[in-house]
N, C-alpha and C positions, 0 to 999 in steps of 0.2 A: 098813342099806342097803348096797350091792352095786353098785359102778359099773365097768361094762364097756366100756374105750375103742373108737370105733368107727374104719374103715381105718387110715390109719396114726399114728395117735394112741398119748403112755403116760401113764401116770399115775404121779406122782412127786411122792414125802413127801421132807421136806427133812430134811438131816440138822443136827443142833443144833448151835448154834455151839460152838467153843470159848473155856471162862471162864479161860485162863490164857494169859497170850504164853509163849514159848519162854523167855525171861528168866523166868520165873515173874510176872509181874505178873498179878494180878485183874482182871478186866474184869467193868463193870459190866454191865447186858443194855444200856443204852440207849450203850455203847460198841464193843460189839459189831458188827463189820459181817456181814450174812447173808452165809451160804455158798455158792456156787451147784455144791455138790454134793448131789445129790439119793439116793434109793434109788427105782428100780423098784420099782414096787407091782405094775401090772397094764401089759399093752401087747397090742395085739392082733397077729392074723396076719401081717397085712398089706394093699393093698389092688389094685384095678387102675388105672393109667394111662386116660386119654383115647384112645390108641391102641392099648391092651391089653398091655400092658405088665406084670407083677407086680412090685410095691414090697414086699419082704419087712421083717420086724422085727428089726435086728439086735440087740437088747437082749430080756433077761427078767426074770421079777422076780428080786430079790434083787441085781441089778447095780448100782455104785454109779457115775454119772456124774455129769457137768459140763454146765450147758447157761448159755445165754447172761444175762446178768444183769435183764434186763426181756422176758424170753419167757413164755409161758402164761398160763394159766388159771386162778388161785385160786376151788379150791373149800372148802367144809367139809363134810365128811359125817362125820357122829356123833361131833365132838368134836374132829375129826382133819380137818388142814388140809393138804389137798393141792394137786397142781400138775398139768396134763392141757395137752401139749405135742404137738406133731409129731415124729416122728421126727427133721425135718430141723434142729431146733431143740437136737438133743442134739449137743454137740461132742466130745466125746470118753468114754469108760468107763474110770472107773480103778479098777486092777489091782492 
């Protein structure tokens, strides 16, 4: 299955924790805190304003951002557990 975000919606797989601190210590999963850096999957055009306006998509796929730590959508489609946010919801792209 094939999910197409619609106006200005992205769709964003999370990227996997890291299992080691900087000290080298092992972290277990359930010590782990999620990341809230993501990967652009899919994001669409953009959309129109109430007043006609164009809201364009600054993100594509393969870009890897930060969005807020309780924002979106959790979905699963085939196995694969993604996140479908608003544009407005993505706080920075890092580089």
């Amino acid at each position: 299955m094939k999910l197409v975000p619609l106006e200005d919606r992205v769709i964003l797989r999370q990227i996997a924790a890291e299992e080691k601190t900087k000290g080298g210590i092992i972290l277990t999963s359930a010590a782990q805190e999620k990341p809230q850096i993501y990967e652009v999957v899919a994001a669409n055009t953009g959309s129109v304003t109430v007043d006609g306006k164009d809201v364009k998509i600054s993100v594509k796929p393969g870009d890897r951002v930060i969005t807020g730590k309780y924002t979106g959508t959790q979905v699963k489609v085939d196995e694969d557990e993604l996140t479908i946010v608003k544009q407005s919801d993505i706080l920075a792209i890092v580089q």
